[in-house]
C-alpha positions as CSV (number, residue, x, y, z in Angstrom):
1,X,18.4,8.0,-10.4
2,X,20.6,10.9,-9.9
3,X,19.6,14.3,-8.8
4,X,21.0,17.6,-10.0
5,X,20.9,21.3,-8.1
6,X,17.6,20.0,-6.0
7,X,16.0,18.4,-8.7
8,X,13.3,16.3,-7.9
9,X,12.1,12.8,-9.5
10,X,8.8,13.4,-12.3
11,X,5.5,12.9,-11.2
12,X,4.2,10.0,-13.4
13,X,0.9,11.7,-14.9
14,X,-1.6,9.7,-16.6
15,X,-5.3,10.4,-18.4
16,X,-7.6,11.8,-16.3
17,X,-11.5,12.1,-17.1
18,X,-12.6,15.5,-15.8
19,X,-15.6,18.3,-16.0
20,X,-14.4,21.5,-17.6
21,X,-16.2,24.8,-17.9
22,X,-18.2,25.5,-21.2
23,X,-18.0,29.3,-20.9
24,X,-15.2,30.7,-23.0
25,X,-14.4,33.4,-20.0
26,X,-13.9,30.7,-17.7
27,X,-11.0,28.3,-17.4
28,X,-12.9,26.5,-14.2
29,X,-12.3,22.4,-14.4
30,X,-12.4,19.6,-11.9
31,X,-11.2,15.8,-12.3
32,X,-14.5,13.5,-12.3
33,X,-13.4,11.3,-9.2
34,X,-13.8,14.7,-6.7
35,X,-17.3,15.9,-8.3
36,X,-20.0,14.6,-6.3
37,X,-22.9,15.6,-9.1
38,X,-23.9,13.5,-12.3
39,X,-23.5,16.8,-14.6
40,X,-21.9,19.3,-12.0
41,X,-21.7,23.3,-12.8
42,X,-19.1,25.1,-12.7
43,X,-17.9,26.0,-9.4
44,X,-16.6,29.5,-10.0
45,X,-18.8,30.9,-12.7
46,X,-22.0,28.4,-12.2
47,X,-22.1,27.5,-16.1
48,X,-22.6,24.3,-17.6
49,X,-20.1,21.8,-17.6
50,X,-18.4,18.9,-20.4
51,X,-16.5,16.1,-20.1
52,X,-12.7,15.4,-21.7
53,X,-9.5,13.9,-20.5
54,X,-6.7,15.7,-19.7
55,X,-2.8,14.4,-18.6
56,X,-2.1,15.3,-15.0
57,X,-0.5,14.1,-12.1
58,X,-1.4,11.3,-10.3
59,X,-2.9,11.8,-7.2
60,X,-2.8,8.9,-4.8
């Protein structure tokens, strides 16, 4: 693969389950694999919190 002007390779994302934040003020969300609680709350505004899948990167 060739690199152009400092470009660097993609990071391969994939589906990621995670917790987000059920208050429409908040945009607070956290991938499942780092939440240590069954149903967490939201770590910046302490609301309730659902699951869904998002794309990210992968982190190995």
């Amino acid at each position: 693969m060739a690199y152009f002007k400092g470009q660097k390779e993609p990071v391969p994302e994939v589906e990621t389950n995670v917790w987000s934040c059920t208050s429409d003020s908040c945009q607070g969300w956290m991938r499942e694999a780092f939440s240590l609680d069954e149903k967490p709350k939201c770590p910046l505004c302490h609301s309730d919190m659902d699951k869904e899948t998002r794309i990210l990167p992968v982190i190995e």
